[in-house]
C-alpha positions in Angstrom: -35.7 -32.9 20.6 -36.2 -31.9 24.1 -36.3 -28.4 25.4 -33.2 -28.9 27.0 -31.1 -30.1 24.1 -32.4 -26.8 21.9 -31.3 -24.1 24.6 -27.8 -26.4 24.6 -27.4 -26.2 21.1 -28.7 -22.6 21.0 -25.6 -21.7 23.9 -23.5 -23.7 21.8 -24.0 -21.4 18.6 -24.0 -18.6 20.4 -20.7 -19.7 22.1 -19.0 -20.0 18.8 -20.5 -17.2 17.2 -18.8 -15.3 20.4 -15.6 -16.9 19.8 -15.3 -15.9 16.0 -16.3 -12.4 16.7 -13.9 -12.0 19.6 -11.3 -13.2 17.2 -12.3 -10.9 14.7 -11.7 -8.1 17.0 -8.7 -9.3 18.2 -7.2 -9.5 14.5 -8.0 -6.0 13.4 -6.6 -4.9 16.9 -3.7 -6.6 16.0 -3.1 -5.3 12.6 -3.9 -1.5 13.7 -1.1 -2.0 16.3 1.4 -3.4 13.6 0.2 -0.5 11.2 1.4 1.5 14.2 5.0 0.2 13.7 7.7 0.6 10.7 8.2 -2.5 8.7 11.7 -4.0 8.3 12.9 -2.4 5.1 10.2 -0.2 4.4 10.8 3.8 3.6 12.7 5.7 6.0 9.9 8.5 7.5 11.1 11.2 10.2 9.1 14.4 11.1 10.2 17.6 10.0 8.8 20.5 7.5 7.1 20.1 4.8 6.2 23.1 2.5 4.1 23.2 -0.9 7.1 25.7 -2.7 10.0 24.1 -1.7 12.3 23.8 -4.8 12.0 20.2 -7.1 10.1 18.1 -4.1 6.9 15.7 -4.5 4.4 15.7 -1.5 2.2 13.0 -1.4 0.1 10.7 0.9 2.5 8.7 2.8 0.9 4.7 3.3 4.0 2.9 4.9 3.0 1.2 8.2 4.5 3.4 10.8 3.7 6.3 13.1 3.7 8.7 10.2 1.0 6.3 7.9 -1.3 8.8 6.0 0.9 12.2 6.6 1.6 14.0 3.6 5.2 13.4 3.4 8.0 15.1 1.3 11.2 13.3 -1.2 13.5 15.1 -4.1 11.5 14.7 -6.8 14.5 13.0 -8.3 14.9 10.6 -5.4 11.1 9.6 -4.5 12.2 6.5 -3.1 14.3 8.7 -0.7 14.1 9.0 2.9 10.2 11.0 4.1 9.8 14.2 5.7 6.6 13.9 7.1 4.3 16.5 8.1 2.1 15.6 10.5 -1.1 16.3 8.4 -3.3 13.6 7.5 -5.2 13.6 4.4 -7.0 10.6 2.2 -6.5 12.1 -1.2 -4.0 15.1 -2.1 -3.0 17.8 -4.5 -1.3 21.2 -4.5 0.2 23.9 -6.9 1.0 27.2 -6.4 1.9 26.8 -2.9 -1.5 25.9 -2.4 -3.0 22.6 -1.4 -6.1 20.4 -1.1 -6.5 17.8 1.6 -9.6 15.9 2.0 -9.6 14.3 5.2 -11.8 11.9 7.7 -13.2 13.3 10.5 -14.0 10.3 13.2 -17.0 10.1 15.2 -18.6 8.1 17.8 -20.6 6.4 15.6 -19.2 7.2 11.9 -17.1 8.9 10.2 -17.7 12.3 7.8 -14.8 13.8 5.5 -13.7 17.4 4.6 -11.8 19.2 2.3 -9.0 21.7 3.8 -7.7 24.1 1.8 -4.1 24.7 3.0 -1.5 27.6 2.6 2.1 26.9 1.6 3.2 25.7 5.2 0.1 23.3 5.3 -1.6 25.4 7.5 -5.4 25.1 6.8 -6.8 28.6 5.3 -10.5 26.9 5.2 -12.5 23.9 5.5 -15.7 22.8 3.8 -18.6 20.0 4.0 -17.8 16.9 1.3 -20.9 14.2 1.4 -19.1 11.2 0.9 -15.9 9.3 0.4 -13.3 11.4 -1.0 -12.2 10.3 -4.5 -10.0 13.0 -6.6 -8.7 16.0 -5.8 -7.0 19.0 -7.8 -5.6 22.3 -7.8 -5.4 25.3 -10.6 -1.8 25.8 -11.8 -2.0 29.1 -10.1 -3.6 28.1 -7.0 -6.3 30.1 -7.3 -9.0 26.8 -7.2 -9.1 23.8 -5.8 -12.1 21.0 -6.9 -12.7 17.3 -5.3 -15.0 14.3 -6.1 -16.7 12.1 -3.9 -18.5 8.9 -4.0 -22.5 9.4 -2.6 -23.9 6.2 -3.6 -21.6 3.0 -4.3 -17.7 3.5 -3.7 -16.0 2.4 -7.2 -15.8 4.0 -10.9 -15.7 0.1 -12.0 -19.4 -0.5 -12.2 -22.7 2.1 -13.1 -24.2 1.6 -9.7 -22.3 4.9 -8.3 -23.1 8.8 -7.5 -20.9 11.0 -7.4 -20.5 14.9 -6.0 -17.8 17.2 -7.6 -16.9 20.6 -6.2 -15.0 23.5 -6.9 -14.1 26.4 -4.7 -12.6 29.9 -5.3 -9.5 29.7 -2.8 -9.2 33.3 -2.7 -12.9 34.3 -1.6 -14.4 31.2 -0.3 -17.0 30.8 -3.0 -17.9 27.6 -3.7 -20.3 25.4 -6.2 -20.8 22.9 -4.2 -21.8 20.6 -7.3 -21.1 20.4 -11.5 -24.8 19.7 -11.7 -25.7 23.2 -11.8 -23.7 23.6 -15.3 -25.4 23.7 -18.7 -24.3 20.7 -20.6 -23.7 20.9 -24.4 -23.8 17.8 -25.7 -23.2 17.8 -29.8 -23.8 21.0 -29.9 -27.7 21.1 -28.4 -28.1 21.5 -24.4 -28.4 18.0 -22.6 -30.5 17.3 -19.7 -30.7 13.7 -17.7 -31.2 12.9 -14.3 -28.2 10.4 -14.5 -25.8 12.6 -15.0 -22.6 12.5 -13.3 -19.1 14.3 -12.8 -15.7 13.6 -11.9 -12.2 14.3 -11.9 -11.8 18.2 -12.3 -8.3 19.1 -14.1 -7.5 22.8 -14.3 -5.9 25.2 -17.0 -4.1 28.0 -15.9 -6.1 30.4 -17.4 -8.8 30.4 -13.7 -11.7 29.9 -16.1 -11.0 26.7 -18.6 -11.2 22.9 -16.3 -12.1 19.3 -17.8 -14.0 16.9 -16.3 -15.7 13.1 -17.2 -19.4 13.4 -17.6 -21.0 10.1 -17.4 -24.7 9.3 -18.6 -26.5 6.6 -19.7 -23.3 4.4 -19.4 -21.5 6.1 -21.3 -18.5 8.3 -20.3 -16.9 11.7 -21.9 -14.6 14.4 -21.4 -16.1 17.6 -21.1 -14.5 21.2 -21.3 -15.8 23.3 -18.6 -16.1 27.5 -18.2 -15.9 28.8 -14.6 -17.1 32.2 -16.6 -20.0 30.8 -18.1 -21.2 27.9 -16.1 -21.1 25.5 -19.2 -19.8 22.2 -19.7 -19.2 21.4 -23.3 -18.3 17.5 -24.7 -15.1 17.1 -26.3 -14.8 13.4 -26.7 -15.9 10.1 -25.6 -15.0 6.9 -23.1 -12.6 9.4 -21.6 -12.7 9.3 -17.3 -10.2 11.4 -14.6 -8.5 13.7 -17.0 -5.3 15.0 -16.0 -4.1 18.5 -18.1 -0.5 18.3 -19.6 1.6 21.7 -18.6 1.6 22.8 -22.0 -2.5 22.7 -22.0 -2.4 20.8 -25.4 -3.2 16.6 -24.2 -5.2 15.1 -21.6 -3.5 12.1 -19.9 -6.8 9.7 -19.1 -8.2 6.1 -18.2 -10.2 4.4 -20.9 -12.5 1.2 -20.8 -11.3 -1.0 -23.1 -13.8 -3.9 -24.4 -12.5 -7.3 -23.8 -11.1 -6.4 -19.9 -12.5 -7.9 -16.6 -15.3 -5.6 -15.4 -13.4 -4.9 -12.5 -10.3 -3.6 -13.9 -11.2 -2.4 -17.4 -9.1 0.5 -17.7 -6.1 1.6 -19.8 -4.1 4.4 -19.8 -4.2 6.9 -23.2 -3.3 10.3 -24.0 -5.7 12.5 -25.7 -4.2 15.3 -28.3 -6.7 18.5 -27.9 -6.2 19.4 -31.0 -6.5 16.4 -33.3 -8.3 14.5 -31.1 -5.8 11.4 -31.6 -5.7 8.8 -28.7 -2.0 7.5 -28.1 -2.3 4.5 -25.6 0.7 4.0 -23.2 2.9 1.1 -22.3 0.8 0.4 -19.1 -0.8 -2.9 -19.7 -2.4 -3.2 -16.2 -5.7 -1.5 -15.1 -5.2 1.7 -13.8 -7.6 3.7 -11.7 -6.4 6.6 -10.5 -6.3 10.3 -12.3 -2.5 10.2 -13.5 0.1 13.4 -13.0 2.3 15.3 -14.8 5.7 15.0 -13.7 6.8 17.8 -16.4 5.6 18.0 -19.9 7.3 13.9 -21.2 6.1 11.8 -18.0 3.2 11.1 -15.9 3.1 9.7 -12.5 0.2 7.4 -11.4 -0.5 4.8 -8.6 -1.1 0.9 -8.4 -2.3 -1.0 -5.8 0.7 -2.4 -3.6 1.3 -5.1 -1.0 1.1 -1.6 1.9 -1.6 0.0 0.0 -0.7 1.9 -3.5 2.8 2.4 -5.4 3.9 4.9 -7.5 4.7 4.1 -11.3 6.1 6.4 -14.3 6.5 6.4 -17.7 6.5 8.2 -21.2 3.6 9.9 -22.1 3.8 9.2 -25.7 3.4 5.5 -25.7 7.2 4.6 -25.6 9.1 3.1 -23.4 7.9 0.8 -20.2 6.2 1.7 -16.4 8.9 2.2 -13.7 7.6 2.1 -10.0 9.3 5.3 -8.2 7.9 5.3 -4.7 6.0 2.1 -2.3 3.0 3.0 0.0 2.7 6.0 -1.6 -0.2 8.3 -3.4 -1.6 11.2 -4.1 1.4 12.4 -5.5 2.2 16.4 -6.2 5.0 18.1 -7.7 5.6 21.3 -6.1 8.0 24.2 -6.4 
């Protein structure tokens, strides 16, 4: 092959190569300008006010295509397919009680992008903002507002495999003080104190007593629900195969995913409900993989999402194991039920 030939087959490649990227581009240019338009049919979403003590409403992450995509929005909690108030605030993942709220958000850059968590007031106004070192994950709020925690990912990007880090924090909405990561707690595993390099923590869920919180603690692949002390800096295990527990109103069951042998390794999750006090697992109708920490609607129904064809839907059903899932709300998440 002549010297020629080579640099003609080398423009060639390099031609094509040019073309597909260009066409790449083009695509995701495309797509961002149709995310940038409401879909026939889709959720009606206006701008108005949205407030974190307004009477019966759920506030959650708003995903339909539209101007408003990623605003926390506002519906009846009785009608959460209703028409959107949206707010104009922006968050990836979402919670709020006590008139106060959590938003973990994406802060663009020139070259990438970092993420904070913003502690808001009851008019979403942000009251403080602090450093989170990876992709936000799970966010919560004490029933009395008085702390807010959120988990990131900062190494891998999925709870479905082991190759993952994660970062779990918990601040004192009042003062500001903040422990920037569950690894500084003592860990009491059956009763002697556990050390590991491995450990990790996710999925805070508060009591309302500003000193009791669960969490999952995973080590050595395995994973288990821990009972935490603000007061005391302890974690203590409570039971195993237990990941992002959610804290029923009355304080007595944890709503929870659990890996279930015999499931695809990408989706091996089903739903169960944990009795504190008997330590009796109920499973729940939801047959499909869910990974996302579940709320409590009120003390007989929890709310959790599912991937949908616009990003995630919203699903409820029975927290005893009766009954069947009933999607609520489309290109929605992060849903909290305020007032």
């Amino acid at each position: 092959m002549t010297l020629r030939s080579r640099v003609l087959i080398l423009a060639s490649a390099l031609a094509v190569l040019g073309a597909i990227a260009l066409a790449s581009v083009l695509h995701a240019s495309a797509r961002a300008e149709r995310r940038d338009h409401p879909r026939a049919g889709a959720a009606q979403v206006t701008p108005g006010t949205v407030t974190l003590t307004a009477p019966g409403r759920m506030v959650f992450r708003n995903m339909a295509w539209g101007p408003h995509r990623d605003e926390l929005t506002m519906t009846p909690a009785s009608a959460p397919s209703g028409p959107r108030t949206a707010s104009g605030v922006k968050c990836l993942r979402f919670y709020a009680a006590a008139g106060t709220g959590v938003c973990l958000q994406a802060v663009h850059g020139p070259v990438s992008d970092t993420y904070r968590a913003v502690i808001l007031d009851a008019r979403l106004h942000p009251r403080a903002h602090y450093d989170v070192p990876g992709i936000p994950s799970r966010a919560r709020v004490s029933p009395t507002g008085h702390y807010a925690a959120w988990t990131a990912f900062v190494g891998g990007d999925s709870y479905a495999g082991t190759d993952f880090s994660t970062r779990t924090a918990i601040v004192d909405t009042r003062t500001g003080t903040l422990i920037p990561s569950l690894e500084a707690f003592r860990v009491l595993k059956d009763g002697r104190t556990y050390h590991a390099a491995d450990v990790n923590f996710w999925g805070v869920t508060f009591a309302p007593d500003d000193d009791t919180f669960y969490a999952t603690l995973a080590t050595k692949g395995s994973t288990y629900l821990v009972r935490g002390s603000l007061r005391t800096r302890t974690l203590t295990t409570v039971h195993p195969n237990v990941e992002c527990p959610s804290l029923s109103p009355d304080g007595t069951r944890v709503a929870y995913k659990k890996r279930v042998p015999g499931l695809p390794k990408d989706a091996p999750w089903r739903l169960y409900v944990l009795d504190l006090r008997t330590l009796r697992e109920t499973p729940l109708a939801e047959t499909r993989s869910v990974d996302d920490q579940a709320v409590w609607k009120d003390a007989r129904t929890l709310v959790y999402a599912l991937p949908g064809d616009y990003g995630a839907d919203l699903y409820e059903m029975p927290a005893d194991g009766t009954g069947k899932p009933r999607r609520i709300s489309v290109s929605a998440v992060s849903p909290a039920f305020v007032g």
